[in-house]
C-alpha positions in Angstrom: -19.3 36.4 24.7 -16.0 37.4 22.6 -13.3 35.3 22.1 -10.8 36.4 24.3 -7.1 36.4 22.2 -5.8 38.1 24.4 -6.2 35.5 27.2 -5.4 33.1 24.7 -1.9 33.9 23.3 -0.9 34.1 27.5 -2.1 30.7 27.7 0.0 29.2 24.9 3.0 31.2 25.9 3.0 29.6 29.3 2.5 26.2 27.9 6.9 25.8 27.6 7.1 26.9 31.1 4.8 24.8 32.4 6.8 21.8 34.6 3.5 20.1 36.1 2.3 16.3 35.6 -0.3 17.4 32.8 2.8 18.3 31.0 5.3 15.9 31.9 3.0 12.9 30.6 2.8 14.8 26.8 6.2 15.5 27.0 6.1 12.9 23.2 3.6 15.0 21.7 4.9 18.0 21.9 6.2 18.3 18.0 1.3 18.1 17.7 1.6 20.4 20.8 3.8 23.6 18.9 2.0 22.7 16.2 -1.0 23.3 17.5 -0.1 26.6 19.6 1.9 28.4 16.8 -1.0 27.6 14.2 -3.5 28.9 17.3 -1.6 32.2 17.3 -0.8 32.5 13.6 -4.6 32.2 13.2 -5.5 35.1 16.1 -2.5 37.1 14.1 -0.5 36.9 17.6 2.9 35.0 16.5 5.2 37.8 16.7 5.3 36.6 20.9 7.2 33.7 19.9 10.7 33.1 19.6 11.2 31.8 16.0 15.1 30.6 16.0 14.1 28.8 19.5 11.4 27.0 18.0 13.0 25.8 14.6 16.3 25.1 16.4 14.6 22.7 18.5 12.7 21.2 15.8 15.5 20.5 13.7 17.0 18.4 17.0 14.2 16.0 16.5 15.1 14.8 12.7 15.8 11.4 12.1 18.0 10.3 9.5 15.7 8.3 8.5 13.8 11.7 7.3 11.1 11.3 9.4 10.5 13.8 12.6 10.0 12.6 16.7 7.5 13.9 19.2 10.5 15.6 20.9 14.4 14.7 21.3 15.3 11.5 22.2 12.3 10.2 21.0 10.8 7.5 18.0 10.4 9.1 14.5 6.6 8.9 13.8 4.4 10.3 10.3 2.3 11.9 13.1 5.2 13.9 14.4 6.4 14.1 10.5 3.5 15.9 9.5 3.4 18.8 12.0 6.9 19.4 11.7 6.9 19.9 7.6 3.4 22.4 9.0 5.3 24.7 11.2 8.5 24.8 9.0 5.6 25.7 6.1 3.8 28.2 9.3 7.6 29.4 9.1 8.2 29.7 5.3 11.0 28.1 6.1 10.9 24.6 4.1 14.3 24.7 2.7 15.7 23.3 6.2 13.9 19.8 5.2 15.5 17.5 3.1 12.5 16.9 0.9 13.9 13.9 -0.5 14.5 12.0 2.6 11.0 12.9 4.3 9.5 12.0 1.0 11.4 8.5 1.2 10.6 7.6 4.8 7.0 8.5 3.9 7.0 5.7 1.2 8.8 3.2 2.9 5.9 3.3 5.2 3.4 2.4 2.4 2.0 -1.2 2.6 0.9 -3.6 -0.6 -3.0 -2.6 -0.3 -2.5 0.9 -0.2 -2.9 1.9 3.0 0.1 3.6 5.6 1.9 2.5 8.5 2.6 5.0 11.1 5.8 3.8 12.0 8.4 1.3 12.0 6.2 -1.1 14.2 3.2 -1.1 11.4 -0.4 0.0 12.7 -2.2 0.7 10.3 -5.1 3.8 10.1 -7.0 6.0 7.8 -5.4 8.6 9.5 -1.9 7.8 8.2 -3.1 7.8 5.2 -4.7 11.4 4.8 -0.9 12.7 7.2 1.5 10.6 4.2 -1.0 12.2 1.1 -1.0 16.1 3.5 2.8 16.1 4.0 3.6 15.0 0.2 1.8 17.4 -1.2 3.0 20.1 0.6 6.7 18.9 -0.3 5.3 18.5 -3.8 6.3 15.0 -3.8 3.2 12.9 -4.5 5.1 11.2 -6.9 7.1 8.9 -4.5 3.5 6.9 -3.4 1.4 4.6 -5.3 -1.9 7.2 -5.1 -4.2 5.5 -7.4 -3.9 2.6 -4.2 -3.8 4.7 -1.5 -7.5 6.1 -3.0 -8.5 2.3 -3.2 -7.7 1.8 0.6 -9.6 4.9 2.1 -12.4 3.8 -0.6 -12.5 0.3 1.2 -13.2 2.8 4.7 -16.5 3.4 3.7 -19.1 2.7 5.6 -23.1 1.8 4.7 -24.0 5.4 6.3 -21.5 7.5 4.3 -19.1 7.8 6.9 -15.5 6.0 7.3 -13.7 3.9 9.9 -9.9 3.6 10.8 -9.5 0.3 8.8 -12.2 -1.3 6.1 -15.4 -2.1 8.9 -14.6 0.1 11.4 -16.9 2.2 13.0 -17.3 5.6 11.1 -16.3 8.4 13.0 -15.7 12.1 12.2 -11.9 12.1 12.7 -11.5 9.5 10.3 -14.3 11.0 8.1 -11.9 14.2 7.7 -8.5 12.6 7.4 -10.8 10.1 4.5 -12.2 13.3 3.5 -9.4 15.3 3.0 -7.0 13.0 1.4 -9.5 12.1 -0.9 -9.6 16.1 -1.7 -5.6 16.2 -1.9 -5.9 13.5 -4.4 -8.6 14.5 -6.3 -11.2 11.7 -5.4 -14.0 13.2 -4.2 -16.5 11.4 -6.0 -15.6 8.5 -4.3 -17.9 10.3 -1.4 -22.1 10.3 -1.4 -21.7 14.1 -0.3 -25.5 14.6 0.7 -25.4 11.0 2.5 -22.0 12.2 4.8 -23.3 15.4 4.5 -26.2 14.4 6.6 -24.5 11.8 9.1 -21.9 14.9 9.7 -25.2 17.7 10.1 -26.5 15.4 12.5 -23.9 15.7 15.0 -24.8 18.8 16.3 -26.4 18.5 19.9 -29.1 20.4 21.4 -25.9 22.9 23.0 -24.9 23.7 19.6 -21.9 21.6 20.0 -20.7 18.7 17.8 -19.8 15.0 18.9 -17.8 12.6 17.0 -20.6 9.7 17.1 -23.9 9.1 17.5 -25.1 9.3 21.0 -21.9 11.1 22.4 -20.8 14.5 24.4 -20.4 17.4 22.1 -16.5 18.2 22.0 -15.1 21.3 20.8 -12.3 19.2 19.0 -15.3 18.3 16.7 -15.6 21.8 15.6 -12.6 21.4 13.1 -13.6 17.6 12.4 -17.3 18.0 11.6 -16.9 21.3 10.3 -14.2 20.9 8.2 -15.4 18.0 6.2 -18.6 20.0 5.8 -17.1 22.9 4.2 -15.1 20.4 1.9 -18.6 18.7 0.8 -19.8 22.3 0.4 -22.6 21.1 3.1 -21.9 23.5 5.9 -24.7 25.4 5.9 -26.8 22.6 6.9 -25.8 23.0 10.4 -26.5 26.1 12.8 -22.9 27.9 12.8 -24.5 30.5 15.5 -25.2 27.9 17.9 -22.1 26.4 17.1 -20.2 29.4 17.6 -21.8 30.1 21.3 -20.9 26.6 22.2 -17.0 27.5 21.4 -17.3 30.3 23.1 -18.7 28.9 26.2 -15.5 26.6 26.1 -13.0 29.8 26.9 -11.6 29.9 29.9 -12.0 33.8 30.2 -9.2 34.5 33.2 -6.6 32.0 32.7 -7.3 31.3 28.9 -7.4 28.2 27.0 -10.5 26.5 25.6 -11.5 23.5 26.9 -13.6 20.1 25.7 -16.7 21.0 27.3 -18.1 24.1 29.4 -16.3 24.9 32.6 -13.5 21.9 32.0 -10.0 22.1 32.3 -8.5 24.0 29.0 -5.0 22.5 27.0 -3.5 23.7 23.8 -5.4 20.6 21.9 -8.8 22.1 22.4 -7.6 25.6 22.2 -6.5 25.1 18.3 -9.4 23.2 17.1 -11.8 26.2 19.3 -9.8 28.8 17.2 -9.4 26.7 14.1 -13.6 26.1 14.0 -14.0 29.8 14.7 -12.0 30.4 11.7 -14.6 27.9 9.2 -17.5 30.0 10.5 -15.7 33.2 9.7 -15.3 34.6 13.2 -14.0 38.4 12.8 -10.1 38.8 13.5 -9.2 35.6 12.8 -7.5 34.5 9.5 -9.0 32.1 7.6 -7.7 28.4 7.6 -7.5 26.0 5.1 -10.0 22.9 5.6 -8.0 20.4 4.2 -4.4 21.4 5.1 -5.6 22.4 8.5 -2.8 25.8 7.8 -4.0 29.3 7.6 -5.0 29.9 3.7 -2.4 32.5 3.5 0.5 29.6 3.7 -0.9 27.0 1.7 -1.7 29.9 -0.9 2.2 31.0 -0.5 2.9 26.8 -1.5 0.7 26.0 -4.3 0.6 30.1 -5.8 
């Protein structure tokens, strides 16, 4: 089994077209959802089939002035949405259009006393917030703006007897959360905040008897957990304690090989969510043809490279 790109890039072109409910009912993630397609086809070295202007026109119509970005037009500003925006702008080299400061400042604002982040106006609070306000800053070079020495103390407070980290201090661990925990911590230069052979080993043991990952113990391997496992593991510098081969099949066995698009599980409908983090975990384990991304950024390396020099 290859992967099939070319399948691929038609599915993610078709995605804007597309009028059905599937659609419809995402119509407020779609800032995640062209995030997710352009890095896709960045990755597979297929961009050129999109229209650029289009894309960064319509982008630009879903800036707040309170600096932060919406889901679409018309719709809440959110550091979710904030976050893939300043990533395809970057995907773009095109960073100049944001007004640093301003993105910088609604980032902030969103801040609380113990160091942890809001995600919006209306205050919940979650780990991953905190890894999407550390991610963005330091792309727009703007740490500065944040308390970081608390922001380290919150994700700190995350951790969890097994090595692992929750949403908020005592939740369950979980490898979404481990990689946004993860990550930040990396951005920030906290690693050793981490047992790395203790999370090493929860993370290791996700892998299922398919070769797939799952996010929990006792759960369906999800190809989604390809970046989230994997990428944590190549941060820790533990990812060779997992079988990338089997790995690798399972993705694989995820592509929809007529109409493209990769999919959760085997023979399950495809979307553009699966489809990035099936390329993007084919990228960690080196698959030929793709560029390589970045594990923390979660950008090809050639962009984050083009950032920091």
């Amino acid at each position: 089994m290859e992967l099939r790109v070319d399948k691929h890039v038609e599915f993610i072109k078709s995605l804007e077209k597309k009028k059905d409910f599937d659609s419809m009912v995402m119509e407020h993630l779609r800032m995640n959802g062209a995030y997710w397609g352009l890095t896709a086809l960045d990755l597979m070295e297929c961009r050129e089939d999109v229209d650029d202007a289009k894309v960064i026109s319509w982008l630009l119509q879903c800036k707040h002035d309170c600096g932060g970005f919406s889901g679409n037009i018309g719709h809440d500003p959110h550091i979710l949405y904030t976050l893939s925006a300043v990533q395809i702008l970057a995907i773009y080299d095109r960073m100049e259009l944001l007004d640093s400061d301003k993105v910088a400042s609604y980032i902030a604002s969103l801040q609380q006393e113990d160091g942890s982040f809001a995600g919006d106006q209306w205050g919940e609070i979650d780990t991953r917030f905190s890894y999407i306000a550390l991610c963005c800053l330091s792309l727009l070079k703007r740490l500065d703006v944040i308390n970081v020495e608390k922001a380290v103390d919150y994700i700190a407070s995350c951790k969890n007897f097994d090595g692992g980290f929750g949403s908020i201090p005592g939740g369950e661990s979980h490898a979404g959360q481990i990689f946004c925990c993860v990550s930040a911590l990396a951005i920030a230069g906290a690693l050793h905040h981490i047992d790395k052979d203790l999370l090493g080993w929860w993370l290791c043991e996700r892998q299922v008897k398919s070769g797939g990952l799952n996010g929990r113990p006792e759960k369906q391997p999800d190809v989604c957990y390809s970046w989230w496992v994997l990428s944590s593991l190549v941060t820790l510098d533990r990812v060779d304690w997992i079988d990338k081969e089997k790995l690798k099949t399972f993705i694989l066995d995820c592509q929809d090989t007529e109409e493209g698009g990769i999919s959760d599980r085997p023979n399950d409908a495809v979307d553009v969510f699966h489809t990035f983090f099936g390329v993007a975990g084919l990228s960690l384990l080196d698959y030929p043809g793709l560029k390589r991304i970045d594990a923390v950024y979660a950008l090809p390396v050639d962009v984050v490279k083009r950032i920091f020099g």
